[in-house]
C-alpha positions in Angstrom: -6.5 2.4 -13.6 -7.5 -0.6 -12.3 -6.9 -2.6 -15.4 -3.5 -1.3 -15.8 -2.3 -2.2 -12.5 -3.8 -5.9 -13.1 -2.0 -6.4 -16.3 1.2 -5.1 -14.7 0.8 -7.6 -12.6 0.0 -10.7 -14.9 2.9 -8.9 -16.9 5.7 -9.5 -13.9 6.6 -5.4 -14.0 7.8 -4.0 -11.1 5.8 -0.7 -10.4 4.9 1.2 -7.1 1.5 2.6 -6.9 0.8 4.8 -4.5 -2.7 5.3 -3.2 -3.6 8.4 -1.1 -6.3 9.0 1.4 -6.7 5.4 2.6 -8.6 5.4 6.1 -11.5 4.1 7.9 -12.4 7.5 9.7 -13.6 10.9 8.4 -10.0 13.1 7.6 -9.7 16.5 7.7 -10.9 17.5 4.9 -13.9 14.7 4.4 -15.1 11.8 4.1 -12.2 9.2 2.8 -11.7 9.0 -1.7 -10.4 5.6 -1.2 -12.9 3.6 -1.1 -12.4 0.4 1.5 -13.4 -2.2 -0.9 -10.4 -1.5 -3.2 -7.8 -3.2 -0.9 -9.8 -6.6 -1.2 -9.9 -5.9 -4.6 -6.2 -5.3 -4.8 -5.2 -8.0 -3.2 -7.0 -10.5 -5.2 -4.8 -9.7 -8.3 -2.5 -12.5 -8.6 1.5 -11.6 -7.8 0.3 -7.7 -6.8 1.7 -7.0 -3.2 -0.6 -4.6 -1.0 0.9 -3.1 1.6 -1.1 -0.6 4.0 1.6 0.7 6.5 0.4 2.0 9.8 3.1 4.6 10.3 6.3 5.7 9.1 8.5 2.9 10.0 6.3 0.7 8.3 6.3 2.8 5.3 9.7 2.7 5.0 10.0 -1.3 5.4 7.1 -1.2 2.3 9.2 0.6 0.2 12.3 -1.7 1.1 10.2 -4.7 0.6 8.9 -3.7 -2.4 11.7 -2.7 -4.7 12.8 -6.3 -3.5 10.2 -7.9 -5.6 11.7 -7.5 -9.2 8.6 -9.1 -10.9 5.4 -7.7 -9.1 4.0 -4.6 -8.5 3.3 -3.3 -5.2 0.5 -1.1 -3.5 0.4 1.2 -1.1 -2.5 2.5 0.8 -1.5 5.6 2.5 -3.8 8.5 4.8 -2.9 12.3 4.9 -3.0 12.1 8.7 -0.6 13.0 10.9 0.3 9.4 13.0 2.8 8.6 15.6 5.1 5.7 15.3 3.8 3.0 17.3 5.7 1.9 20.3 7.2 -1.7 18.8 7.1 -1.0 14.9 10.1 -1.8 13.2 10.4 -1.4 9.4 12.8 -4.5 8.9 9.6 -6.4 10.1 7.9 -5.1 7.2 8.6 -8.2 4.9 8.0 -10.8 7.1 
């Protein structure tokens, strides 16, 4: 997969990928399938856009941000858990 997402990429095509079980904790379930190293990875791809929101506002402003960019494709790195917002998230600070 990772080629694919790199060429769509080099190829300017805007495409949402949407990675699952992103965390740095054991989930419910077990240990994480997303692999840390990935996001460095990710974001090394020239004009690929990772974005790892911390809660549902931020997700939100991703997804805003992201069909934005007509000629990249964007990441995101989601978890399965169950978060609270947090306190002074705002998803129209998403793309700054």
């Amino acid at each position: 997969a990772l080629g694919a997402m790199r060429l769509s990429a080099l190829s300017e095509v805007r495409v949402l990928y949407i990675m699952t079980h992103d965390s740095i904790g054991l989930g419910e379930d077990g240990p994480t399938h997303q692999p840390i190293g990935m996001l460095a990875t990710l974001r090394a791809i020239p004009n690929m856009y990772v974005f790892r929101p911390a809660d549902a506002n931020e997700v939100s402003g991703s997804y805003k941000a992201a069909i934005g960019l007509t000629k990249s494709p964007s990441v995101f790195a989601l978890t399965r858990q169950g978060l609270a917002n947090l306190e002074h998230s705002d998803a129209d600070k998403v793309a700054k």
